[in-house]
C-alpha positions, 0 to 999 in steps of 0.5 A, a space after each residue: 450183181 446178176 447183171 454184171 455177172 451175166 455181162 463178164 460171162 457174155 465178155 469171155 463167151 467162146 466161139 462155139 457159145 456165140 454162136 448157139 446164142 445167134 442161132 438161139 435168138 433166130 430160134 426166139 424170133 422165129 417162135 414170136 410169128 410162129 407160135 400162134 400156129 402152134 397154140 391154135 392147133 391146140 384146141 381146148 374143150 370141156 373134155 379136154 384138149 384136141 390137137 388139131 395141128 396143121 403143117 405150119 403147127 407142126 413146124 411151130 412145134 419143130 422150132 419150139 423144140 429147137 429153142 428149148 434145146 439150144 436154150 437149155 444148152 446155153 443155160 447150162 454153159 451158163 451154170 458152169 461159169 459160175 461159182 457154186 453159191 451163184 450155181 445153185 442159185 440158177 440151176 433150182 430158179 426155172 425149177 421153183 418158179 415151174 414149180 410156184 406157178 403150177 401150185 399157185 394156179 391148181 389151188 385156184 383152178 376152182 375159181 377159174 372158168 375159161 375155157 383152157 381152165 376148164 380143158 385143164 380141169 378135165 385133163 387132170 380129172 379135178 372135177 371129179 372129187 374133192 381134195 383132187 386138188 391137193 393131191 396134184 400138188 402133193 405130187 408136184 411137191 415131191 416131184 419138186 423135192 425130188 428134182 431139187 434133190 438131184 440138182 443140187 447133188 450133181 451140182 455138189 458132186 465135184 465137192 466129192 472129188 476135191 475131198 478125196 483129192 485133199 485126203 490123198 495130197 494130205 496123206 502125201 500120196 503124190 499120183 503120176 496123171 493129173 487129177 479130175 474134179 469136174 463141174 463148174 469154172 471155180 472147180 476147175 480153178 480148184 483142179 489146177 491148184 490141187 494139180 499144181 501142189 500134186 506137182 510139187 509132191 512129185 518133185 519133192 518126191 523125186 527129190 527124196 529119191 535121189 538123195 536116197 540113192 545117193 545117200 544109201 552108199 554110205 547110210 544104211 537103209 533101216 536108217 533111212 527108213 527111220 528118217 523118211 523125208 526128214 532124210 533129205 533135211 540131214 543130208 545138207 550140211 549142218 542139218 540134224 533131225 529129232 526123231 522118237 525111237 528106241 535104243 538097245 544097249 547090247 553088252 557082250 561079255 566073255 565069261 573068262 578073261 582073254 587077251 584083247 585080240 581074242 575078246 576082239 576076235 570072239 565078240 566079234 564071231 557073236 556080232 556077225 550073229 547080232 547084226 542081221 537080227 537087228 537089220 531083220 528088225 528095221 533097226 541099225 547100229 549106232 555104234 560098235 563098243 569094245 564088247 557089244 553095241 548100240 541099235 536104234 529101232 523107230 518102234 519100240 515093238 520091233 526093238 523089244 522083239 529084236 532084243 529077246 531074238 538076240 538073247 536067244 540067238 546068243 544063247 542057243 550059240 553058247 549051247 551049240 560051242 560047249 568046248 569053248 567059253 560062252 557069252 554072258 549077254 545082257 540087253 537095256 532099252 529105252 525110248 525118247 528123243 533121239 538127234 540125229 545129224 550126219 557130218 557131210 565130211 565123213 558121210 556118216 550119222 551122229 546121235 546124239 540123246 540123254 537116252 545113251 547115258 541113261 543106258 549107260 546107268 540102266 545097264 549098270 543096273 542090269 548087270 548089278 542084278 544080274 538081268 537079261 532085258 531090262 527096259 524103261 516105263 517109256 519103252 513099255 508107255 510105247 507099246 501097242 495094246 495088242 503087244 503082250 509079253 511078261 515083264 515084272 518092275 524091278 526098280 527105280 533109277 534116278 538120273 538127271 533130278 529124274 525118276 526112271 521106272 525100270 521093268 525086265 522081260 521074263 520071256 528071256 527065261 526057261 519057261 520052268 524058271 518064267 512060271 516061277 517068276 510069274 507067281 512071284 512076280 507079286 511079292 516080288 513087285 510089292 517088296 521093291 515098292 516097299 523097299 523104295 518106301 524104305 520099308 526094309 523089313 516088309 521087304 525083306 520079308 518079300 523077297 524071303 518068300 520069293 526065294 524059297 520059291 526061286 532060290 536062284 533069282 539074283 534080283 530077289 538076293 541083290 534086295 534081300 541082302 540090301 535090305 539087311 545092310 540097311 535094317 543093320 545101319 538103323 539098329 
């Protein structure tokens, strides 16, 4: 396996490489006559080793040196075209073997009593104690660790680079320069390919930049911000896009009855103050109804937030007009599943989800209670653990063989009626629960008690007077 390893390598040897290998062999046949000039100059003794070199030591040496140089040179150019399995392999061998034979020969020096045995002895201080021995090789294990350690470490270092490149290419981030992993010939392989699919971010990239500016002419940006890449999908002809989000059903309604020039023209007035709310709120409008509008947010927080900015808006306009009619606003939330397609004809977004329609009932609902903000349990299952405002559930909705739990927000209240509406909240919450376990006389009771704290809660007398409707049909 090694061999032909070692054949393919030597195949595909660069210029540069065959000749440092000549120069290394030249190198290796000139150390064969000159290398006993270099070991008589070393002379062991009983205390030691005496250098005694003369000139043609001296240039033993020199030669020595070189081919050790351009040996290791070579070596090296030899680890770096292999795959890394075979890499670690041949960068710790000359180590271990160094490594093996300096144990095995300090373990039986004792036994040995030739005179380089006995030079080494005295040079490495083993005859001075017992377990001097152990010591040495102590010192060499660490030392072996320790350098294996460090081999092994740059050898792997290129992994490093290819985990922090797959993290930024998995995470889409696409970079203008190429990457650079290093290391051996199989990590270069990886480099070009990690490179080529960098290349294939940036041209999907650039793409969804041009099909942005060109749809941004006539689809607003918070909806493209709400697509993302699956933008560039819609865009084709026949395309449509599922996405999560949530939609807000916002009903305007004039609180007298006018011509339908003047309800245009008014709700209108309050719509130039909706819209931007909802723009400043990464949100968009679907659609525009005859008195209010439908808006879709990808974050159920943002849209929740936009809503109670909506009632306040609204209601600080009412206050500030007090000549004139006001308006009665009413918001319904819900979260899922929204498809959205875009007709290349009209250039312009259709949404389609079961999520319209039941808005469509829940605001029935809310006008039926006389609510601000109602919202579904999926709008509140959306929200973040650190967003917190307080709500109260109001009720059930059955639609479509479903059962839809219904909550309203408390924080489009007057803070004197809000801390009302929290102390009560539980009395509140317990007569639905027992009015939807058609319970009506436990529940009557409730809402009794919660509107001799807060005679003017609506939801509380819609309950009461129901539960009297159906205490009255059983008697």
């Amino acid at each position: 396996m090694h061999e032909k390893i070692i054949l393919l390598y030597t195949k595909n040897m660069k210029t540069s490489t065959k000749i440092l290998l000549i120069i290394n062999i030249a190198l290796l046949i000139a150390n064969i006559f000159l290398i006993r000039y270099l070991v008589g100059g070393i002379v062991p003794t009983e205390n030691g080793f005496m250098l005694n070199f003369s000139a043609l030591s001296w240039v033993a040496l020199a030669v020595l040196v070189a081919f050790l140089i351009t040996f290791i040179a070579l070596y090296v150019i030899f680890l770096k075209n292999m795959r890394l399995n075979n890499l670690l392999f041949f960068s710790t061998l000359p180590l271990t073997l160094v490594y093996g034979v300096f144990v095995v020969y300090i373990a039986n020096i004792g036994d040995m009593n030739d005179i380089t045995s006995v030079s080494i002895k005295a040079t490495l201080n083993l005859n001075s104690a017992q377990g001097v021995e152990n010591l040495w090789i102590a010192l060499a294990t660490v030392t072996y660790l320790v350098l294996l350690f460090v081999l092994i470490a740059i050898a792997c270092r290129p992994l490093r680079n290819v985990e922090r490149v797959a993290q930024k290419l998995g995470d889409g981030r696409a970079k203008n320069d190429d990457y650079h992993i290093g290391g051996s010939k199989q990590f270069q392989e990886i480099e070009h390919s990690l490179n080529k699919i960098n290349y294939i971010y940036k041209e999907k990239d650039n793409k969804l930049k041009i099909a942005n500016l060109t749809t941004q002419k006539y689809l607003p940006k918070q909806l493209l911000n709400f697509l993302g890449k699956d933008g560039v999908e819609m865009v084709e002809t026949g395309k449509s896009v599922v996405k999560e989000g949530t939609v807000l059903y916002c009903d305007l309604k004039p609180n007298k009855t006018l011509s339908l020039e003047e309800n245009f023209n008014y709700i209108n007035s309050y719509l130039k103050v909706v819209a931007p709310l909802i723009k400043r709120y990464d949100g968009f409008v679907d659609k525009y109804l005859g008195d209010g509008l439908i808006a879709v947010f990808s974050k159920s927080q943002n849209a929740t937030t936009c809503a109670h900015s909506i009632l306040k808006a609204v209601e600080d306009r009412n206050k500030n007009q007090k000549k004139t009619l006001n308006i009665d606003s009413r918001i319904s939330a819900h979260t899922g599943k929204l498809t959205i397609a875009l007709s290349a004809e009209e250039k312009t977004p259709a949404i389609t989800s079961p999520s319209i329609n039941m808005l469509s009932k829940m605001e029935e609902i809310n006008e039926y209670l006389s609510g601000k903000l109602l919202f579904s349990k999926s709008t509140l299952d959306s929200f973040s653990n650190n967003f917190n405002f307080d709500y109260r559930y109001i009720g059930d909705l059955e639609f479509e063989g479903k059962v839809l739990s219904l909550f309203e927000s408390l924080e489009c209240y007057p803070k004197r009626i809000r801390e009302k509406m929290k102390k009560t909240k539980n009395e509140f919450e317990n007569g639905v629960r027992f009015y939807n376990e058609k319970r009506y006389q436990e529940a009557k009771e409730k809402f009794e008690q919660v509107l001799k704290k807060l005679p003017n809660d609506n939801a509380s007398f819609v309950y009461f007077n129901k539960c009297n409707e159906k205490l009255s049909e059983v008697a």
